[in-house]
C-alpha positions, 0 to 999 in steps of 0.5 A: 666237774665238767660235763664231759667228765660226768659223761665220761663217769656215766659211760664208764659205769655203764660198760664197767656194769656190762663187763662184770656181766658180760654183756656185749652190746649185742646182748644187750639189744637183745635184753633191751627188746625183752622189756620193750626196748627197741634199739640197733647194736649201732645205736648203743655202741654210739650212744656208750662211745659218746656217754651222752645218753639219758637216765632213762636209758641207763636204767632201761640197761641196768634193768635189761641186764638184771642189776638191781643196783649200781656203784658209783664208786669203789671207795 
């Protein structure tokens, strides 16, 4: 796989994890600042729109948002 296709996937688990949650990236700002995390709505729209970000990042989200858990697929 290329890397634009990991990126993709990345991206895609990201806001599939936010969907389910309904998060918007607004929210999340907001539950990024509350474990620390400073960061503008601008920032995290590009960063997901782009899906290069880092696994700090990613965890930071999953943490922000409450997921204690991430599938990778759906098989």
């Amino acid at each position: 796989m290329a890397d634009t296709e990991w990126e993709a996937k990345v991206k895609g688990l990201l806001k599939a994890e936010l969907k389910r949650r309904g998060v918007t990236y607004a929210q999340l700002v907001e539950k990024l600042a509350a474990i620390g995390v400073v960061d503008s709505e601008p920032n995290i729209r590009n960063k997901l729109a782009r899906g290069k970000f880092t696994a700090v990042f990613l965890v930071q989200c999953l943490e922000a948002i409450g997921a204690s858990s991430l599938r990778l697929s759906d098989g």
